[in-house]
N, C-alpha and C positions, 0 to 999 in steps of 0.2 A: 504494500500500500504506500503510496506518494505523501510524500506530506509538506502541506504549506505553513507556512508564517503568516496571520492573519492579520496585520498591523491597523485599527483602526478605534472607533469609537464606539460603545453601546449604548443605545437606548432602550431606556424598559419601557416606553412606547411610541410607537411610529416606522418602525418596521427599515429601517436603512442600516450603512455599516456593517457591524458585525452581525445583526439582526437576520441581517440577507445572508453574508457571505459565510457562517457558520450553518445553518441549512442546505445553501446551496451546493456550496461544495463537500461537505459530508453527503449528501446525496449525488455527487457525479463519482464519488467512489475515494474519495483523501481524507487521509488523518489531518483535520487541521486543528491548529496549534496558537490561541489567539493571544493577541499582547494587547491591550486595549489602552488606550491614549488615553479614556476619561469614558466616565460610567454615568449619566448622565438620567434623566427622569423621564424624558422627554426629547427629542431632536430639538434642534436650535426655532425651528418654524415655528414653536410654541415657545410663548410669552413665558420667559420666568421660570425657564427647567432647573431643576437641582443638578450642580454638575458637581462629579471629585475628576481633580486633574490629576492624571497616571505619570506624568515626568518623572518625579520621585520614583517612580519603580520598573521603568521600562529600561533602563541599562541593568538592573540586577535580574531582571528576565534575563535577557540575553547571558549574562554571564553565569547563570544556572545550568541555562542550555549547554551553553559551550563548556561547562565543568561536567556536563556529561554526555558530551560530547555528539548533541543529536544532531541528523541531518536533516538538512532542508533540501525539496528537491524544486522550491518554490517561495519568492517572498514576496506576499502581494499587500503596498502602502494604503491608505488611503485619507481621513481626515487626521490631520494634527493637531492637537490643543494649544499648544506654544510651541514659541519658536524655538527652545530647547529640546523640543523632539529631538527637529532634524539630525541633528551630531548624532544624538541615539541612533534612529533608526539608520543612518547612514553604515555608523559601528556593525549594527546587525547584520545588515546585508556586507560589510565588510569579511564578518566572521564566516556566514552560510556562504559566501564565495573562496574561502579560503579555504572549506573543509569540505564542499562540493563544490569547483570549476563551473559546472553545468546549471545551476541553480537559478531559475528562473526568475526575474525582478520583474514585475509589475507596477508602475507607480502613478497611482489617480490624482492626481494634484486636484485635492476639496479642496477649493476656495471660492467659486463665483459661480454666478450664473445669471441669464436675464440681463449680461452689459454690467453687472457690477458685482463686486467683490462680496460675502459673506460679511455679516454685523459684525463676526468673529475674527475678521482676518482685517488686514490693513497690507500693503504696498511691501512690507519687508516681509510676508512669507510670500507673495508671488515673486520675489528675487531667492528664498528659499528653495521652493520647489521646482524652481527653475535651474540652482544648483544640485538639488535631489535627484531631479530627471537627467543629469549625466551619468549615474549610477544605474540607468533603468536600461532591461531590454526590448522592454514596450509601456507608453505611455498612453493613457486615456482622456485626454484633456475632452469636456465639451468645449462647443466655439468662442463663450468668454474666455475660458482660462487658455484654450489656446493663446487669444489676443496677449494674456496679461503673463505667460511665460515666452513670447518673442517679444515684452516690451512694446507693443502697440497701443496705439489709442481703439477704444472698442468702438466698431459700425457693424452695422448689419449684414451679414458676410453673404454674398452668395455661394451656391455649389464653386464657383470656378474660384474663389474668393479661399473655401476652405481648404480645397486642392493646392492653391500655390504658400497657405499657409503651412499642411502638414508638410511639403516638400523642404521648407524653411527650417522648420521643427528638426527633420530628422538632418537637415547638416549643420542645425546647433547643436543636437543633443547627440549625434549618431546613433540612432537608434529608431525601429518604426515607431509611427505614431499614428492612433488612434482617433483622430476627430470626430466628436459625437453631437446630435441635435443642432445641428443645419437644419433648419425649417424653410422652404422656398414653394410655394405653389399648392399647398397643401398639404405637402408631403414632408417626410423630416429624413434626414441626409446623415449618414456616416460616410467620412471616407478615411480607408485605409491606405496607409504608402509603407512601402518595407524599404527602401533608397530605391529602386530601383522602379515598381509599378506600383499603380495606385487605382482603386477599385473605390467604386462609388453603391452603396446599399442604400435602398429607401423602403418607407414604407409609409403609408397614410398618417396623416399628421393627429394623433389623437388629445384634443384641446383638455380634458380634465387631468392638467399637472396635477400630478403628488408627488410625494418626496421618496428616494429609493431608486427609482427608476437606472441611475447612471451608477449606484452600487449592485444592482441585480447584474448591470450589463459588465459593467467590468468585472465582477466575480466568474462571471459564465462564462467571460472569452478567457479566463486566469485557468480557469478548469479545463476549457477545450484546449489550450495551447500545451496545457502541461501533460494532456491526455496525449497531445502527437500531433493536434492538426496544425495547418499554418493559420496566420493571423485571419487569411481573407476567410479561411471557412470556418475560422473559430468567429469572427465578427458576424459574419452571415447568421449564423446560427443561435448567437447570442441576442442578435434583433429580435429577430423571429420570436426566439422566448420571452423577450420583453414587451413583445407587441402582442403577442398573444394574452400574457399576465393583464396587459392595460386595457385588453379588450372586455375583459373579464372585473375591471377596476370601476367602482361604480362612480359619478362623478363627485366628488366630495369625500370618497372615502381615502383610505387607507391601502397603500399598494397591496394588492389579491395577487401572492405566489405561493402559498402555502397549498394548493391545492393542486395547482402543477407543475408541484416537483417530482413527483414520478415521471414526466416526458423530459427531465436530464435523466434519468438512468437508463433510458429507451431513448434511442437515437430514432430507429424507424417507427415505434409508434408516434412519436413526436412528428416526423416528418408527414406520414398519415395524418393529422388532424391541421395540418394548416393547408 
C-alpha cells in the first residue's frame, strides 16, 4: 500500500482539506498519513471559526517520522496557517525526498480565489508559495493564485489567457502545472501543461459554488498520479468526479462526495455512469 503525507487543515464542518483528502484517498487504495496545519471548527467561509494553529507541532511530526524512518511514496500541501509552515513543510518534503528519490510533491497553493486573496492570507504567502512551488512536481493553482504566484495583477483570464499563463508557470517553477476554474462561455476550463503539451478539459459551468470543490480535485489527480496515470488523464478524470459530486450538490449546501466515493475505487463503473 502507497502512502501519502496529507499536509493541510481540518474542519469539523464544511467538508474541504483534510475533510476530503482523508476519504478520498483512503478510498483510491493509500495509507495516508495527515499532518494538519490547524484544526479549526469551521472553514474560514464561516464567521468566527474556533481555530488551534499546528506550527508548534508540525516539525516534531516530521521528525517522529523520520526517527522511524517511514516512507513517503507521496507528499500532497495544501492550506497553510502561517507563514512559518512553509520552512516546515519545505523540511518535510526535504526528508521524504531524501529517503524516497521518487516521492511524489503535490503543492495547492490555498490562498485566493474570485480575483483576490483569502481574509487569511496577505501578499507574503503568495511570495511563499510561490517559493514552495519550486519544490513541487505538480502544482494546482486555480486562475487567481495562478495570477498571484507569476506576480501579476488579476483580470479575467481567458482559455488562451490561462494556456500562456500555465506555460509561464512551468519555466518559473519547472514543473507541470495544473490550472483550475477558467470559467468562459458557460463552461469552466482546466488546462494542463507538462513543459512540453498542454490539454484543455471543460465541462458545464455549474453556478452553486461551495467550498471543497479544488481540495476534492486536487486530492483525486494526487491519487491518480500516484496510482501510474499521467497528469492529463489523472486531470480528466479528477473533473469528471468533481463534476459529477456538484451535480449531485444541492444549491446552498455542502459539497455531496460522501456518496460517491465508491466510483474512485471502480474506475469503469465510474466511467459507466457519466
Amino acid at each position: 500500500m502507497k502512502r501519502i503525507a496529507a499536509v493541510n487543515d481540518i474542519s469539523g464542518y464544511g467538508k474541504c482539506s483534510l475533510s476530503v483528502a482523508l476519504p478520498v484517498l483512503s478510498c483510491m487504495g493509500f495509507e495516508v498519513c495527515p499532518l494538519p496545519t490547524a484544526v479549526l471548527s469551521t472553514h474560514t467561509g464561516f464567521s468566527n471559526p474556533s481555530i488551534v494553529d499546528f506550527t508548534p507541532y508540525i516539525d516534531s511530526f516530521t521528525e517522529h517520522w523520520k526517527q522511524l524512518g517511514i516512507v513517503f511514496d507521496a507528499v500532497y500541501s495544501g492550506y497553510l496557517a502561517s507563514l512559518l509552515q512553509f520552512d516546515s513543510v519545505i523540511r518535510l518534503i526535504e526528508y521524504a525526498k531524501s529517503i524516497n528519490p521518487d516521492c511524489f510533491v503535490l503543492i495547492d497553493p490555498v490562498m485566493a480565489d474570485n480575483g483576490k486573496l483569502y481574509s487569511t492570507m496577505n501578499i507574503e504567502y503568495a511570495q511563499r508559495f510561490s517559493e514552495l512551488s519550486s519544490f513541487a512536481d505538480l502544482i494546482t493553482p486555480n486562475i487567481t493564485e495562478a495570477h498571484y504566484l507569476l506576480g501579476i495583477e488579476y483580470t479575467h483570464a481567458s482559455v488562451d489567457d490561462a494556456v500562456d499563463m500555465a506555460q509561464r508557470l512551468f519555466d518559473k517553477f519547472n514543473c507541470p502545472t495544473i490550472i483550475t476554474g477558467v470559467v468562459s462561455g458557460g463552461s469552466i476550463y482546466n488546462i494542463v501543461f507538462d513543459g512540453v503539451t498542454h490539454k484543455i478539459f471543460s465541462a458545464p459551468f455549474i453556478s452553486n459554488a461551495v467550498s471543497g470543490t479544488g481540495d476534492l480535485f486536487a486530492s483525486t489527480v494526487c491519487g491518480y498520479v500516484v496510482s501510474g496515470l499521467n497528469i492529463f488523464d489523472a486531470s480528466r478524470k479528477a473533473a469528471d468526479f468533481v463534476y459529477h459530486c456538484m451535480i449531485k450538490t444541492r444549491t446552498g449546501s455542502l459539497l455531496a462526495f460522501e456518496q460517491s466515493l465508491g466510483l474512485l475505487s471502480n474506475s469503469d463503473r465510474f466511467i459507466e455512469t457519466l
